[in-house]
GUKOL-771977 format. One line per 4 residues: number of its first residue (from 1); for each residue x, y, z of N, C-alpha, C. Coordinates in steps of 0.2 Angstrom, whole numbers. Example, Ala and Ser with C-alpha at 12.3 -4.5 7.8 and 13.67 -1.06 7.14 Angstrom:
% residues 2
1	66/-28/39/62/-22/39/66/-16/39; 64/-11/35/68/-5/36/64/0/39
//
This chain:
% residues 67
1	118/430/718/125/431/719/127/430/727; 131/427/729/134/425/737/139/429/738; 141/430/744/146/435/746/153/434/745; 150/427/743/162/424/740/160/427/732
5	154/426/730/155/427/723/157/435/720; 153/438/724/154/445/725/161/446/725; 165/444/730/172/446/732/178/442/725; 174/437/723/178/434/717/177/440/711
9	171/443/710/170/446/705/173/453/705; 175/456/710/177/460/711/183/460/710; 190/456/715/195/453/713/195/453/705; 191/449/701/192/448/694/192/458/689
13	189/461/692/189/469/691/195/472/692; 199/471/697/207/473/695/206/476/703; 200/474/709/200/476/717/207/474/720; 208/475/724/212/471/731/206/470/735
17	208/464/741/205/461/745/205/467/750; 210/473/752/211/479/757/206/483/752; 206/484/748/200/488/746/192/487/744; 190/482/742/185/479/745/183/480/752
21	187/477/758/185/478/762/184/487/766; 187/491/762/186/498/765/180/501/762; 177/498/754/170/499/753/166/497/754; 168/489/759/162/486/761/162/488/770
25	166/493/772/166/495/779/169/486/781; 173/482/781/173/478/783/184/478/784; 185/472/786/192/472/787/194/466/780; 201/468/780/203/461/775/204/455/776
29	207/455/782/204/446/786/199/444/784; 190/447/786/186/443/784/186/445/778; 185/447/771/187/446/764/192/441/763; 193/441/765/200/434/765/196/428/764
33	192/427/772/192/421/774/183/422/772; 181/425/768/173/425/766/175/421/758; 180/425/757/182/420/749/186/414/750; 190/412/755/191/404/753/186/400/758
37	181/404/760/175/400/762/174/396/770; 182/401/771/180/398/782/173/402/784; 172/409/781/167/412/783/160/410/778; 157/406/780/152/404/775/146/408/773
41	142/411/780/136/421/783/139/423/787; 139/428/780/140/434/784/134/435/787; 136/443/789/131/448/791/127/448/787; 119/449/789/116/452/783/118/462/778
45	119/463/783/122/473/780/128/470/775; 134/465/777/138/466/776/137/462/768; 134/457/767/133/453/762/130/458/756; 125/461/759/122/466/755/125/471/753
49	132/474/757/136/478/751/142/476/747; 142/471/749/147/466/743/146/463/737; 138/462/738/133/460/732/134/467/727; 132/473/732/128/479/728/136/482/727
53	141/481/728/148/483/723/147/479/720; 149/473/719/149/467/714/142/469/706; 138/471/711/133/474/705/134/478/699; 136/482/703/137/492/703/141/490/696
57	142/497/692/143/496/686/150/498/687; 156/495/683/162/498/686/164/504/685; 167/508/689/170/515/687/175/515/680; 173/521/675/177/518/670/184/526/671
61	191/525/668/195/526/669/196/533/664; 192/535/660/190/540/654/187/545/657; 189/552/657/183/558/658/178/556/655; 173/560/658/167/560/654/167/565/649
65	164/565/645/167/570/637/162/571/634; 156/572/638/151/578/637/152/587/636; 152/587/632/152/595/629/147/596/628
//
């Protein structure tokens, strides 16, 4: 997975492009311009947390209901 894809896949999860960026330590300009593809490498740290969100299982919106 590439770091536009990540950011598309997220975006597809119900993210903002401002929020992505606050979990990926990053700004939303480059979020922006990593998705329509002005920025083609990134950083290695930074790609590798855009990946490892995009990965991550998504947070579900249910308590958990272990008794």
């Amino acid at each position: 997975m590439t770091p536009s894809q990540a950011i598309e896949a997220l975006i597809a999860r119900g993210m903002s492009e401002k929020s992505i960026a606050v979990a990926a330590h990053s700004s939303q300009p480059v979020i922006n311009r990593i998705k329509r593809g002005e920025i083609k490498r990134t950083n290695y740290e930074l790609g590798v947390r855009l990946v490892g969100l995009a990965s991550a299982e998504p947070l579900s919106d249910k308590p958990n209901q272990s008794n």
